[in-house]
N, C-alpha and C positions, 0 to 999 in steps of 0.2 A: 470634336469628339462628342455622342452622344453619348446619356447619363446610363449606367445598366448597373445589372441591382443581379448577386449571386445569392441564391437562396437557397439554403442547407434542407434534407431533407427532415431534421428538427427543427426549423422553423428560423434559423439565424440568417441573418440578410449582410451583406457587404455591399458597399454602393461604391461605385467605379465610372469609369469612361470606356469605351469604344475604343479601340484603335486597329481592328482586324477587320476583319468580314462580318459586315454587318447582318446578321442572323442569329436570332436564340437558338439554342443550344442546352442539350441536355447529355448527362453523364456520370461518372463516378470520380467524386474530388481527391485524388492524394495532390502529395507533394513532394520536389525533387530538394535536397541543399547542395547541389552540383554550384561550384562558381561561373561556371562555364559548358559549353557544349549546347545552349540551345538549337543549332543547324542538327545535330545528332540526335540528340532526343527526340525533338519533332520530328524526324524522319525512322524513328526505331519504331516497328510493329508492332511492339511489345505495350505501346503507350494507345492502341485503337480502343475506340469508346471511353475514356479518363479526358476528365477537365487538368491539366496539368499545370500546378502548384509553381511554381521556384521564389523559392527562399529566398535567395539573392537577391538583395534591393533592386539594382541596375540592369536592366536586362534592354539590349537592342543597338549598343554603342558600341558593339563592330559589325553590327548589319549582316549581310547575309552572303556565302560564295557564289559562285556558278554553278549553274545544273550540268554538269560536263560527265563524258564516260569517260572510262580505260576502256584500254582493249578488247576485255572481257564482257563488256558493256554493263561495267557497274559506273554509280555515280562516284568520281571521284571523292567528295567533300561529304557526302552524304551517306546514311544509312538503309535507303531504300530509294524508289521512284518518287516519290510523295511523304506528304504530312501525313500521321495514321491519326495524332492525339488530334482528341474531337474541340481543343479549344486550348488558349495559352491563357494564364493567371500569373500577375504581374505587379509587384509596389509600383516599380518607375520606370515607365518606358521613358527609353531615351530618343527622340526623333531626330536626333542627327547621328550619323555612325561614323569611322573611321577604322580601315583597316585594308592591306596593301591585297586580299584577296577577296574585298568586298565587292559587290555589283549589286544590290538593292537592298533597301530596308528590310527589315523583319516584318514591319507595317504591309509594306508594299508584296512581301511574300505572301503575308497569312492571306490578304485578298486576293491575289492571283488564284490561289489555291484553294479559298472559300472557307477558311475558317477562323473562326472566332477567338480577337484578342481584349481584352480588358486590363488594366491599367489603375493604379489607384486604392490597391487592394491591401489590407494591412495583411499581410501572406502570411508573417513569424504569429501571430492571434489566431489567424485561419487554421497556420500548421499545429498550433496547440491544442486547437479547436478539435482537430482530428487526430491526435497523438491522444488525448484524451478518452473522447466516443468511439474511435476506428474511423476508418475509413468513410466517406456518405454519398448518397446519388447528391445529385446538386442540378442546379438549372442557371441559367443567364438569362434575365428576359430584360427587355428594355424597355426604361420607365416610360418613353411614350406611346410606346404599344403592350399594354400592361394587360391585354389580353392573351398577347399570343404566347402563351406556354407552352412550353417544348416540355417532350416527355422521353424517355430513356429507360430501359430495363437491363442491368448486367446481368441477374441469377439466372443459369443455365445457359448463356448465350455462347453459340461456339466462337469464341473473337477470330479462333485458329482457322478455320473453315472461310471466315471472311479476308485474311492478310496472304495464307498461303497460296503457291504457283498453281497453275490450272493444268499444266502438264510438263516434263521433265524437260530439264535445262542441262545441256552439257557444257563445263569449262574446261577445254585446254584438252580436248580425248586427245588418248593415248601419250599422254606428258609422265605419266608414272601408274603409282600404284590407285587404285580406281577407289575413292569413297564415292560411297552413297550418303548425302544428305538430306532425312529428313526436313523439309522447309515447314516450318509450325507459325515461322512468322521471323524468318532470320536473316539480321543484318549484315551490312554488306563488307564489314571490317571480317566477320568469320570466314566466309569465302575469299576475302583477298588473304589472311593467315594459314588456309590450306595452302594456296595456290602459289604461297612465295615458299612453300617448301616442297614444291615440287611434283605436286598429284592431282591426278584426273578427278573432280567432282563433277558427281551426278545428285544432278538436284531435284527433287523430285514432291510432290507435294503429297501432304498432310500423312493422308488416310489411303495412300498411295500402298499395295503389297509388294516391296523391294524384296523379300526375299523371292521371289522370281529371276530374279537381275544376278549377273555374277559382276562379286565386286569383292574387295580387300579389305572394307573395313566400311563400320556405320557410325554418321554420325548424327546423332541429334539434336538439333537447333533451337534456339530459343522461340519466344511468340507470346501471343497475349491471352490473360483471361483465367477460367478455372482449367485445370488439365484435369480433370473430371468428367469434361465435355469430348475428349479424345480420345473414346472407348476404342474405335477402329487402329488408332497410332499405337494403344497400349498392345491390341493384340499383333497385332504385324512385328512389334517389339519381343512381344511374350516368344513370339514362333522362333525369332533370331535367336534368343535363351535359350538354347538343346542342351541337354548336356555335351552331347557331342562338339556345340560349336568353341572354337577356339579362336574366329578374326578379331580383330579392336573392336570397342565400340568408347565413343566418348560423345559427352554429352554437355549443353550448355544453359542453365538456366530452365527454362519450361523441358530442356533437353534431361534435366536430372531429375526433374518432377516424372517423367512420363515412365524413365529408364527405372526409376525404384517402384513407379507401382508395377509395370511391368514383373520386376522383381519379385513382389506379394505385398511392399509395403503401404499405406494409405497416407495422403498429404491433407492440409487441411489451409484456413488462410488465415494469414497472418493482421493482425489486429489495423495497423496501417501501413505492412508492405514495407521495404528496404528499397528506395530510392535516392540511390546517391552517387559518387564518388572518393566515399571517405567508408566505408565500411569493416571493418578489421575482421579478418577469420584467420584462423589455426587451423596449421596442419594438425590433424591430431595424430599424440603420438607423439609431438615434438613440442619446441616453443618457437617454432618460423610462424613469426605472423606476418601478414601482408595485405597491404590499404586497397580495397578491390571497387570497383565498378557496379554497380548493382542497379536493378529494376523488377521486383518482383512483388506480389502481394500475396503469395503461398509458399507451403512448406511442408518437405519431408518430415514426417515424425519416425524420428531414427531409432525410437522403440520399436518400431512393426517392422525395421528391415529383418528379412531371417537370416537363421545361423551364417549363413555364408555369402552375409555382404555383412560389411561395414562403413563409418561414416567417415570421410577422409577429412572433409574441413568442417570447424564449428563457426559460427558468429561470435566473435568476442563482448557483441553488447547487450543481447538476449539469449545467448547458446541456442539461435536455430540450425537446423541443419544446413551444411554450406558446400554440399557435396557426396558421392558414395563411392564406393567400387570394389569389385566383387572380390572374393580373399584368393582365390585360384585365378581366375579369368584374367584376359586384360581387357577389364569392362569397367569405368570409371566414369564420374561426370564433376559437374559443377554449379552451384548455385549461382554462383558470381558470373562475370565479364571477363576472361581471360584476353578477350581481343579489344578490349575498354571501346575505344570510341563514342565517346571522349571521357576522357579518367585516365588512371594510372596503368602503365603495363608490367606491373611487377612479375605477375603472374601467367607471361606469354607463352615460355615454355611449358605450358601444359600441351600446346601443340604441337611441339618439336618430341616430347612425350609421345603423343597419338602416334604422329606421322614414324618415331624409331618402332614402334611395334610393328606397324606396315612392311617395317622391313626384315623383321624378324624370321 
């Protein structure tokens, strides 16, 4: 393992090992406290351009699954084609794995696929580091080539434009009632959660105009970055918004960022982002809370939704907004993970929700 050295864009250094793909790397540092699910996060779109944090001491000691389809030709184990996050951050790799659906190291992945792991790293210091300042760009360079710095810019950058499809993906036509999914950067657990209740998705990219398309209902998907940069998704949104119209619309994550400004509301970002597995939000309205799935680094401010939307779910451990949907319509979304992979699925039937309107 060669020696490599993370540098804060305040000027703070961690010194570590190698164990990935040997190349610097530049980026924006959070951190995940997931126990579990490194095959899932590295492959969620949601994590493109981020140097990726985990908390978890032990990371790499059940190794990695197989790249395999379903019939759909999604990856079974995985949440996308590929790794999106631009590099893994690690206390203790573990180099040997065990596990009855493993077929190579996490090591042996991140090279295959060209990116960058380190090893070595006090992460719980790191993560305070940036639970403190916010969020920070960061770099990997390696101590024996201490010239070559990598460089990286997130402000303004569309992440959405670079993870979403290039042109419209049909699953399962004519199986039922037809959604339309906006892809912003959307994993592949939400498409298989349409599809095992029974309906034709039309997948379609970003800044794609779907109201063209006849369909029964829209949905929009999660993705990475500021939703700031997806002026063209808010307006193709805004246009769905008629008063007249009355199909579903639900939304997941970047999908409830886009769905409220569409709305009139404005989002902003959050200090270092909610990534996890353990998050708690409230119905509001009620006292049903439930341990949600999370990845995000923005936020509805649920004072600018107008009169006639409200906020469905809050955050139990900073009250951000964790959700909206409109007070007549059945137009709803979600901050959270309703389809986890990997997390909890407390919160699944929010699709069986979507799909009974469809039928309405």
């Amino acid at each position: 393992m060669r020696n490599v050295t993370l540098i804060l864009n305040d000027g703070t250094r961690f010194h570590g090992q190698s164990f990935g793909y040997e190349s610097p790397v530049a980026g924006e540092v959070v951190f995940n406290t997931a126990m579990s699910g490194y095959p899932e996060s590295l492959t969620d779109p949601s994590y493109a351009g981020q140097l990726m944090t985990l908390t978890y001491p032990l990371v790499g000691n059940y190794g990695v699954p197989p790249f395999t389809n379903d019939a759909d030709g999604l990856a079974n184990f995985m949440e996308s084609d590929r790794i999106h996050a631009s590099a893994i951050i690690v206390s203790d790799y573990s180099t040997e794995y065990s596990h009855w659906n493993a077929c190579e190291s996490l090591a042996d992945w991140l090279k295959r696929e060209h990116v960058p792991g380190i090893t070595g790293i006090d992460t719980r210091e790191l993560t305070k580091l940036l639970r403190e300042h916010g969020v920070m760009m960061g770099k990997i360079v390696f101590d024996d080539e201490p010239d070559n710095v990598p460089t990286a810019e997130c402000e303004g950058v569309n992440y959405v434009e670079k993870v979403s499809c290039k042109e419209i993906i049909t699953y399962r036509k004519g199986a039922g009632r037809r959604v339309v999914l906006v892809d912003c950067g959307v994993k592949n657990n939400i498409i298989r959660c349409l599809l095992r209740r029974g309906v034709e998705v039309v997948r379609v990219p970003w800044d794609y105009n779907f109201n063209e398309l006849e369909f029964d209902g829209l949905f929009l998907a999660n993705g990475p970055g500021d939703p700031n940069t997806c002026v063209k998704a808010v307006e193709n949104i805004r246009k769905f918004l008629q008063p007249e119209e009355t199909r579903p619309c639900m939304g997941i994550c970047m999908g409830n960022q886009l769905l409220s400004k569409a709305a009139g509301a404005t989002v902003y970002k959050l200090k270092y982002g909610h990534r996890s597995h353990n998050q708690p939000v409230r119905k509001v309205g009620t006292n049903i809370c439930y341990v949600t799935t999370q990845n995000h680094g923005y936020a509805v401010d649920s004072a600018t939704l107008p009169a006639d939307w409200e906020p469905l779910y809050i955050n139990m451990n900073d009250g951000s907004n964790e959700g909206i949907r409109h007070k007549t319509k059945p137009w709803f979304s979600a901050q959270f993970h309703p389809e986890a992979c990997s997390g909890p699925v407390d919160t699944e039937s929010m699709f069986d929700d979507f799909v009974n309107l469809l039928n309405k």
